[in-house]
N, C-alpha and C positions, 0 to 999 in steps of 0.2 A: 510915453511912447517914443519911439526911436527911430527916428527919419535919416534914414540914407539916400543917398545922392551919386551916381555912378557918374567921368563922365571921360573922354578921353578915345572913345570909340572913331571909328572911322573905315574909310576906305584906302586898302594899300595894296602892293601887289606882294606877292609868295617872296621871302625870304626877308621883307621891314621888319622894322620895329616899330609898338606901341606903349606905352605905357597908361593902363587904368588906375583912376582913381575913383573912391570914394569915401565922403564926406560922410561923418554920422554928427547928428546933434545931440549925440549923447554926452553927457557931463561922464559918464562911467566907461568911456570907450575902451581907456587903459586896464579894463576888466574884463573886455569881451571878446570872444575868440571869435577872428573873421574867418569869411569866406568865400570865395567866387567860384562860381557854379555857371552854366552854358545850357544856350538851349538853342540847337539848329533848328529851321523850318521840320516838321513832320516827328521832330526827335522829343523824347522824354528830357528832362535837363537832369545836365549832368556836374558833376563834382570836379572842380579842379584845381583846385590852390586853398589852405588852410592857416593861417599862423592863428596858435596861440598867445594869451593874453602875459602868463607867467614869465614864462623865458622865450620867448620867441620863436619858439621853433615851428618849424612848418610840415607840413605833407602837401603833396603834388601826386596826380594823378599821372600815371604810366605815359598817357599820350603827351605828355605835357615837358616832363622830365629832360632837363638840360638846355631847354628852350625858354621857359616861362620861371618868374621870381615873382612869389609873393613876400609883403614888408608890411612894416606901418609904424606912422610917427604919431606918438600918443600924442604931444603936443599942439600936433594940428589935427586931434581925428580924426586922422584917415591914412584908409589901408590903401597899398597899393598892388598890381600887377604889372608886373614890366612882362612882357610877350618879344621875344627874339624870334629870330628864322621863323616869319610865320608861314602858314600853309593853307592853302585853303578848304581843308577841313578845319579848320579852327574856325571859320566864320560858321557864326551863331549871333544871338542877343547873349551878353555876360551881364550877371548878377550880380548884387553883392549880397551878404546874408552877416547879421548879427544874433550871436548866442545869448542868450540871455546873462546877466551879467554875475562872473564867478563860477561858471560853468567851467567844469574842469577838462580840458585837451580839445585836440583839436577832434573835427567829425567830419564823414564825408555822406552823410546823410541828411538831406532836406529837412525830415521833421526836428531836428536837432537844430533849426535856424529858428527864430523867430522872429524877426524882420526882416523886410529886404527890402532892396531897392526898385525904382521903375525898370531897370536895365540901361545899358548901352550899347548899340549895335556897333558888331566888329565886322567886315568884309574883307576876303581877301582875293584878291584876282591872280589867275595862274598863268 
């Protein structure tokens, strides 16, 4: 079983920076393709920052794009989300989500996670 741990969240105002972290206690993390995913009060969650396990490469979701970097240092398992120029449509609860491991690319579909973390709430004030 594979326990992640989000944490990094907070209250800031429209144009800070944040950066998310999360912790997995997976031995096999350098194998699993992460993910953060969003979920504002009332909203469905949503998809937003992907890297892959292989070669690193990532997707980012449309709203996100030139603002937000997803990472991760296999040596300390854990991914990261740095958030620039935030807004506050970007406050929600962020996720993290772990692929099972050797899952090939990255995904911007939920069922395609199979663990995830408690969340950490992000706020932003305008």
């Amino acid at each position: 079983q594979v326990q992640l741990v989000e944490s990094g969240g907070g209250l800031v105002q429209a144009g800070d920076s944040l950066r998310l972290s999360c912790a997995a206690s997976d031995r096999t993390f350098s194998r699993r393709v992460m993910g953060w995913f969003r979920q504002a009060p009332g909203k469905e969650r949503e998809f937003v920052a992907a890297i892959s396990w292989s070669d690193s490469s990532t997707d980012l979701a449309d709203s996100v794009k030139g603002r937000f970097t997803i990472s991760r240092d296999n040596a300390k398992n854990t991914a990261y989300l740095q958030m620039n120029s935030l807004k506050p449509d970007d406050t929600a609860v962020y996720y993290c989500g772990a692929r099972k491991s050797s899952s090939s690319g990255t995904s911007r579909y939920l069922s395609d996670y199979q663990f995830w973390g408690l969340g950490t709430q992000v706020t932003v004030s305008s």
